[in-house]
C-alpha positions as CSV (number, residue, x, y, z in Angstrom):
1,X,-210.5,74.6,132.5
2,X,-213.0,71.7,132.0
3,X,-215.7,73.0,134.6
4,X,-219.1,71.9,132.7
5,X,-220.9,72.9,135.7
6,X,-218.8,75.9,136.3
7,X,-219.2,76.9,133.0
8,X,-222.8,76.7,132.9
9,X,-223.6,78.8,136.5
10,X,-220.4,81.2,136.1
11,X,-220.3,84.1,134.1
12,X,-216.4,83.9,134.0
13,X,-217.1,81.9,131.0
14,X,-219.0,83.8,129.1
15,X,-218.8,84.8,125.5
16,X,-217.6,88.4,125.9
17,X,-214.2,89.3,124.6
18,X,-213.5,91.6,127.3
19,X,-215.0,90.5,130.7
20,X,-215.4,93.1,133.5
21,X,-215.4,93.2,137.3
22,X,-215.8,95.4,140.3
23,X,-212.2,95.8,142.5
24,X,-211.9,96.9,146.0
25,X,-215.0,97.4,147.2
26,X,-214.6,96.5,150.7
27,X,-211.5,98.5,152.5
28,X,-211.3,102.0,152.8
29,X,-210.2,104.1,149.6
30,X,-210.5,100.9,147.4
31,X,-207.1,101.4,145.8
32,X,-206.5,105.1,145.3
33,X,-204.3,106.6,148.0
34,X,-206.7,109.7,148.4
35,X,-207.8,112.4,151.3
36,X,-210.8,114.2,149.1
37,X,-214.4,113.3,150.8
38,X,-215.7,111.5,148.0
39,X,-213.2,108.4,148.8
40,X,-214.6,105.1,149.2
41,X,-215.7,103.7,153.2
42,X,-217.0,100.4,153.0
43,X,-220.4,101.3,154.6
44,X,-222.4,97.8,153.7
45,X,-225.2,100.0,152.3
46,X,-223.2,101.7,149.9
47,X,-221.6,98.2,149.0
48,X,-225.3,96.6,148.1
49,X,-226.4,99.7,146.2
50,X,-223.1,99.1,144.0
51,X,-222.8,95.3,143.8
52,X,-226.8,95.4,142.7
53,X,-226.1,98.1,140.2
54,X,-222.9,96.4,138.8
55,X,-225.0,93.1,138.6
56,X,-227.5,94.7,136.9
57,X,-225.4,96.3,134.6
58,X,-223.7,93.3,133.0
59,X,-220.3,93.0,134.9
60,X,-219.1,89.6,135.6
61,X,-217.1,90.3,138.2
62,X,-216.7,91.5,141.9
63,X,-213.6,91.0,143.8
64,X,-212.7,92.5,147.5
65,X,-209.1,92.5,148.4
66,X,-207.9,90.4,151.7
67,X,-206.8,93.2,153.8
68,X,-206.0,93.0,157.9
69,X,-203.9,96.5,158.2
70,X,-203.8,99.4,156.7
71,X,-200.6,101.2,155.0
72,X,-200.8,104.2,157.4
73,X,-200.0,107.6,156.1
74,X,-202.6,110.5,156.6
75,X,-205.5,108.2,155.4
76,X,-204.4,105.0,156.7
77,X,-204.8,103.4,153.2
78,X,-206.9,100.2,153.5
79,X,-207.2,100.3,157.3
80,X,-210.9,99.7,157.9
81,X,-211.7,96.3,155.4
82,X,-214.2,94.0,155.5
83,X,-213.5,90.0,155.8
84,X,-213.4,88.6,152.4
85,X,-215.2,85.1,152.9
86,X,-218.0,87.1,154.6
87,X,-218.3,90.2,152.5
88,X,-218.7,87.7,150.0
89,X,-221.3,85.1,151.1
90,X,-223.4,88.7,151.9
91,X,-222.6,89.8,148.5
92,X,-224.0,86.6,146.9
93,X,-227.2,86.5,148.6
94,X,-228.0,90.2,147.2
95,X,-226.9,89.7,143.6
96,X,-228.1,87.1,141.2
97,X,-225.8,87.2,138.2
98,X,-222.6,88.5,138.8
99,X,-219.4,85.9,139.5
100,X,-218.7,86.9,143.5
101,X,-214.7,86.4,144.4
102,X,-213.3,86.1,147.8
103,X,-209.4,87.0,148.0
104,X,-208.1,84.4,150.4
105,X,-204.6,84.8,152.3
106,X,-203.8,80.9,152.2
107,X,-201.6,81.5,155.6
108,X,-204.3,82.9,157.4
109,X,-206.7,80.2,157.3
110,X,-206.7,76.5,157.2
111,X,-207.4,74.2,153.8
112,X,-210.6,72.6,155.9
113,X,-212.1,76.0,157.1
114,X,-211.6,77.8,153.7
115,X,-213.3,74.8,152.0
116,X,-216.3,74.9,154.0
117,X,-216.5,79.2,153.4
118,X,-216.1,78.8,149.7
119,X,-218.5,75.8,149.4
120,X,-221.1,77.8,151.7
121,X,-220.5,81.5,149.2
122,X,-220.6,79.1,146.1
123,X,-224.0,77.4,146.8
124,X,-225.5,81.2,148.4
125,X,-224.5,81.7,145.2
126,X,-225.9,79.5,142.9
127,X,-222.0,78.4,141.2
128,X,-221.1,82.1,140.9
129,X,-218.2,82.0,143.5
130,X,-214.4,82.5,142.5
131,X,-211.4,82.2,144.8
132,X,-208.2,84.6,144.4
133,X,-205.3,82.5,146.2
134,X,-202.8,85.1,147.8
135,X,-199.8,83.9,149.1
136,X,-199.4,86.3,151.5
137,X,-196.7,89.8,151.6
138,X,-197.8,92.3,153.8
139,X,-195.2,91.4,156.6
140,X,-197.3,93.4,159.1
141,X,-200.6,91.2,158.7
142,X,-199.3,88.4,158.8
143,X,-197.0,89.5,161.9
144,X,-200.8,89.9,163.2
145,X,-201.5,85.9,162.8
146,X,-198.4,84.7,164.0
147,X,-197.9,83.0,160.8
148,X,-194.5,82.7,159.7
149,X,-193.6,85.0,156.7
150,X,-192.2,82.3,154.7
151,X,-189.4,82.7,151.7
152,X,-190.9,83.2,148.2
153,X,-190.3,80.3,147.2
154,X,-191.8,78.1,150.2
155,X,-194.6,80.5,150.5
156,X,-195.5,79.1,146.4
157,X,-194.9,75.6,148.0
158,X,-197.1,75.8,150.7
159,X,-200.2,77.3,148.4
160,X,-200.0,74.3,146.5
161,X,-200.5,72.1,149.4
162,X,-203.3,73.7,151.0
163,X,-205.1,74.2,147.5
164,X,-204.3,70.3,147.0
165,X,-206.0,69.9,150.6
166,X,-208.8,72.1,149.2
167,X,-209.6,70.2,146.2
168,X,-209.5,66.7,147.9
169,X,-212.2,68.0,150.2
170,X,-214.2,69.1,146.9
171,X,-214.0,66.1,145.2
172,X,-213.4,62.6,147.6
173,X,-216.4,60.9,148.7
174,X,-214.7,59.0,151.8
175,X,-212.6,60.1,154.6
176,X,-208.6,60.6,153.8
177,X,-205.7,61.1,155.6
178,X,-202.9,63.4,154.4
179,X,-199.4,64.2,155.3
180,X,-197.6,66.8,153.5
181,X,-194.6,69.2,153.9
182,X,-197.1,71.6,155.4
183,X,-200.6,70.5,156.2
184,X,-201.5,67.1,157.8
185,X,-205.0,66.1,157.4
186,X,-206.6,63.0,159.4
187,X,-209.4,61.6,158.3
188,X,-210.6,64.4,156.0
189,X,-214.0,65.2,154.7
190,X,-216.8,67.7,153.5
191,X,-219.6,67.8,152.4
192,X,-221.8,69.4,150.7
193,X,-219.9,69.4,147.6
194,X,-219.5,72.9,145.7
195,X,-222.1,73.3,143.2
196,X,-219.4,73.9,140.3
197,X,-217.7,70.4,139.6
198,X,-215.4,69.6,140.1
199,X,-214.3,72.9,142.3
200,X,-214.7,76.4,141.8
201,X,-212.6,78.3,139.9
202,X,-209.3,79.9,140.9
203,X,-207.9,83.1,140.4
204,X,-203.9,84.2,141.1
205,X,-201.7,86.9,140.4
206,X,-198.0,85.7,140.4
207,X,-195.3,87.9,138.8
208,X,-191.8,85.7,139.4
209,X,-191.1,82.7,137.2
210,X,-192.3,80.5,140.1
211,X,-195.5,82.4,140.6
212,X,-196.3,82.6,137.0
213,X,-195.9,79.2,136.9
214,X,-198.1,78.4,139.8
215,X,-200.6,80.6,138.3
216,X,-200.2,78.4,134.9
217,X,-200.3,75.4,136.8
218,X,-203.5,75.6,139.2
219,X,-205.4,78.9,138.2
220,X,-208.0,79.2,136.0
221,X,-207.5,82.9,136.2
222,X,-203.7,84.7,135.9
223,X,-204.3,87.9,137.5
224,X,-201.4,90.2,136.2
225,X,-199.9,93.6,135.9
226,X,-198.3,94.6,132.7
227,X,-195.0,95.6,132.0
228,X,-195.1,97.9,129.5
229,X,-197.9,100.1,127.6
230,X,-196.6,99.0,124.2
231,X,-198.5,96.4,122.9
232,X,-196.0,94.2,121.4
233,X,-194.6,93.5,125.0
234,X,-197.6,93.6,126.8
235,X,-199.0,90.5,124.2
236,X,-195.6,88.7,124.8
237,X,-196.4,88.8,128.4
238,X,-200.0,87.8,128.3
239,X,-199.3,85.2,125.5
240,X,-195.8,84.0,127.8
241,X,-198.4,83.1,130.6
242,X,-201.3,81.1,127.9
243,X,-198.1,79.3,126.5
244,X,-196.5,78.4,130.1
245,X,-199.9,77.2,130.7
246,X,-200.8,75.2,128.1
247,X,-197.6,73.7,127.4
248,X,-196.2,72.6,130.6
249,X,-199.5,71.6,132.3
250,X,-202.1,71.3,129.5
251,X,-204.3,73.6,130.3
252,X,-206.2,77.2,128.9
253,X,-206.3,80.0,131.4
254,X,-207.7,83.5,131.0
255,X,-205.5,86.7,131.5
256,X,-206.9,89.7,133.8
257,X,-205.4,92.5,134.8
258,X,-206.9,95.7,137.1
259,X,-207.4,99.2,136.2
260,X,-208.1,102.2,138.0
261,X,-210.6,104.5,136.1
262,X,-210.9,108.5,135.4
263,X,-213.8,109.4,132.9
264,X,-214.9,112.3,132.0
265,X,-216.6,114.6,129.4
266,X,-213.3,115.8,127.6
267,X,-209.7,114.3,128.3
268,X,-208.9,117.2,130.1
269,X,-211.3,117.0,132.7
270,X,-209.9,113.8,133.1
271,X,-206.7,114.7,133.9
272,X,-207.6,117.6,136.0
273,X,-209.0,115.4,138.1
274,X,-206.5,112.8,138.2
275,X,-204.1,115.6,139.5
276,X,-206.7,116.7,141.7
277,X,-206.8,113.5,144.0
278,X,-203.4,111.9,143.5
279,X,-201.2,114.6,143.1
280,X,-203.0,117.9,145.4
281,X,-204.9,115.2,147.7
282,X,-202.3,112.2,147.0
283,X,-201.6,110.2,150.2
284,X,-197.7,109.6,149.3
285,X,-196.7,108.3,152.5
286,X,-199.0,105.4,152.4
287,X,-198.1,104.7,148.9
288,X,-194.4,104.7,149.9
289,X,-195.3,102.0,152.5
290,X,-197.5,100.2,150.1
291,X,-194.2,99.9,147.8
292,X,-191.7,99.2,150.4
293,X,-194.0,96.1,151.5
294,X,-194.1,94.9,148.1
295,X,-190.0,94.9,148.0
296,X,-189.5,97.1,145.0
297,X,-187.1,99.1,144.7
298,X,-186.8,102.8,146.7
299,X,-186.0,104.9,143.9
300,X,-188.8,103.7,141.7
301,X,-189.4,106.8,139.1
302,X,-191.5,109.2,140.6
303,X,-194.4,108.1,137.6
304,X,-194.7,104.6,138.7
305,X,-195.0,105.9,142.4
306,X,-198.0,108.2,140.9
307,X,-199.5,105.2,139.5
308,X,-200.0,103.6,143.0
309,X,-201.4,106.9,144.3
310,X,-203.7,106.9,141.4
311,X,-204.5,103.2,141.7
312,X,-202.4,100.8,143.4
313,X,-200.1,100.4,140.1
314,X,-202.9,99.4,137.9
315,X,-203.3,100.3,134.2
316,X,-204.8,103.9,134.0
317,X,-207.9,104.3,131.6
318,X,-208.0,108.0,131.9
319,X,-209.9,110.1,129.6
320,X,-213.5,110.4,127.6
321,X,-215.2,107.3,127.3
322,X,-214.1,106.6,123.7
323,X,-210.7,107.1,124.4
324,X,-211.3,104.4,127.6
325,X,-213.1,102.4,125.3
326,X,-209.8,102.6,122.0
327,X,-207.2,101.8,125.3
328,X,-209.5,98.8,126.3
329,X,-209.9,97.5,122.5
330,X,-205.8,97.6,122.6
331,X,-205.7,95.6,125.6
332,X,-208.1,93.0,124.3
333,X,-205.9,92.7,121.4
334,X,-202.9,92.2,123.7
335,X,-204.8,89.4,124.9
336,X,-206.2,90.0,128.0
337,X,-209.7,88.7,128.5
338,X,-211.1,90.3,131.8
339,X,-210.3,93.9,133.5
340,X,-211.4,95.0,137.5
341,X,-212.0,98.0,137.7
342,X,-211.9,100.8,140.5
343,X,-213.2,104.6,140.9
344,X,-212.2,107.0,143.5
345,X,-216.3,107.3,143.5
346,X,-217.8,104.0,142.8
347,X,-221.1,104.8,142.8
348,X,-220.7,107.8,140.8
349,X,-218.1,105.5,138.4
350,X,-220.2,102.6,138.0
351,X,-223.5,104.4,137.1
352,X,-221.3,106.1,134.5
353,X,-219.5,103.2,133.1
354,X,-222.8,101.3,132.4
355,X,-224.5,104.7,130.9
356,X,-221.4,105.9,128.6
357,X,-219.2,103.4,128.4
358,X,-221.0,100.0,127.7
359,X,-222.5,100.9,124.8
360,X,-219.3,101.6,123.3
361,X,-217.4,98.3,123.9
362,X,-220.8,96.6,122.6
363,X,-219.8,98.6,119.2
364,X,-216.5,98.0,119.0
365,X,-217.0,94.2,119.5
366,X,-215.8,93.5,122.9
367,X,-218.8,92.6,124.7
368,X,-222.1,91.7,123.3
369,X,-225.6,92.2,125.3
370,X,-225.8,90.5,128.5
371,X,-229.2,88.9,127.2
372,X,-227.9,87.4,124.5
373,X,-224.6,85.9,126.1
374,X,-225.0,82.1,126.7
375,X,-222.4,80.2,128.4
376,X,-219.9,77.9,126.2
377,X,-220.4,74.3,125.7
């Protein structure tokens, strides 16, 4: 990654085995598909109270999700959000150690204005800022922008571009003109600079060869979802992505992946509760949507459909906080090196996760005190 200053400002880069972040904290239900009352709203109050608690707490992460329409159903998954860029910059200026992500559909906004936004959140910040690249596949919001829903492929082609825009602005002293496939740029420039040097970091979840390679190629993060729960495939998959990454483009990245989390006293508390609000008070209808948009397959197994109920298809650490704690020790051995996590009840979950579960992963070796960490030379 190469980001001395980055690496110095950001706690991305920390020393901790297992890094951990805060997911979906600013549109409606976060990512569990959900009618009981204690779902999230994202009520800017409740948002500060979190973000300082999660900051306080050690967690190195917080990361909204871009959304502009919701998935309908009888909740309306995701239909009230707050704007990414903005949510962030405001969640910056009330936090003073956690990395602060923005989730930024690259059709949606041009190279020169997103430069500007993520320069602004990253010196608010003090070099904490991170920036998730989505290509864009909700056909509905982007049916809202007018922007053309562009094939796979082109959409991959057209990140490129606008992140090569991006980093020009970052980095080039004088004016420039630039005429590619997709963007032209006359006499281009911006300043200030971004704190972190060269640029911020980037984060980006592709799954198809050519997103996995444009993850390899220009993130610093690979944001994935696993395949399997067995551990031999799951480190294939994780180590597929380091070696794509290293050896076609010579470069390290780190592999994250998100997690929807269920603690409680005993494991079946746990599970009573997971039944409780996904299967009694499951939204399926929205979760049906949520898949269709995505292009998967109709008939997934009913399971997997559960699993995006429960928590928009990520890995489920369901149980007592040791058992969290063995499934998250597994993981890191895997090979992945950061998790973001959601609650149905953040507050409730985050409070929790710093009181039980912290301790824990500081025993087992996967995260050490945050007053200790120092940031790798």
């Amino acid at each position: 990654m190469g980001r001395e200053t980055g690496r110095a400002t950001n706690p991305i880069f920390n020393e901790n085995r297992l890094k951990l972040g805060v997911f979906a904290l600013n549109v409606s239900g976060g990512t569990a598909m959900t009618s009981v009352p204690e779902r999230f709203e994202p009520e800017w109050s409740a948002i500060r109270d979190i973000v300082t608690r999660a900051d306080q707490a050690g967690f190195e992460a917080v990361a909204p999700i871009a959304r502009w329409k919701g998935f309908g159903g009888s909740t309306d998954f995701n239909g009230a959000s707050f704007e990414p860029y903005t949510w962030a910059a405001s969640v910056a200026a009330v936090t003073s150690r956690i990395a602060v992500f923005s989730t930024s559909h690259v059709p949606t906004v041009h190279p020169i204005v997103a430069a500007k936004q993520v320069t602004t959140i990253d010196h608010v910040s003090g070099g904490r800022f991170v920036l998730n690249v989505v290509c864009g596949w909700f056909r509905p919001e982007l049916e809202m922008f007018g922007s053309p829903m562009r094939d796979h492929d082109e959409a991959y082609a057209y990140a490129a571009e606008w992140l090569e825009v991006m980093r020009r602005l970052w980095t080039e002293e004088r004016e420039f003109d630039f005429s590619g496939r997709f963007i032209s740029i006359r006499r281009g420039f911006h300043q200030p600079k971004p704190i972190q040097r060269p640029f911020p970091p980037i984060m980006n979840a592709g799954g198809s060869p050519v997103g996995r390679r444009f993850a390899a190629e220009h993130a610093d993060i690979a944001f994935t979802y696993l395949s399997s729960d067995d551990l031999e495939v799951a480190a294939r998959q994780v180590s597929g992505l380091r070696d794509l990454a290293r050896e076609a483009f010579g470069r390290e990245i780190q592999v994250w992946i998100m997690a929807y989390v269920v603690c409680r006293p005993t494991a079946r508390e746990a599970r009573d509760y997971l039944r409780h609000y996904a299967e009694e008070r499951g939204d399926w209808e929205s979760a049906r949507n949520f898949v269709e948009n995505m292009n998967l397959p109709r008939t997934l197994p009913r399971q997997t459909v559960f699993n995006f109920v429960a928590g928009s298809g990520g890995q489920p650490l369901v149980g007592t906080p040791d058992e969290i704690v063995e499934k998250l020790a597994v993981l890191s051995r895997a090979g992945i090196d950061g998790c973001l996590l959601s609650w149905v009840d953040f507050r409730a979950g985050v409070d929790q996760w710093a009181r039980e579960v912290m301790p824990l992963l500081r025993q087992a070796g996967l995260r050490r005190d945050a007053a200790v960490l120092s940031a790798p030379v």
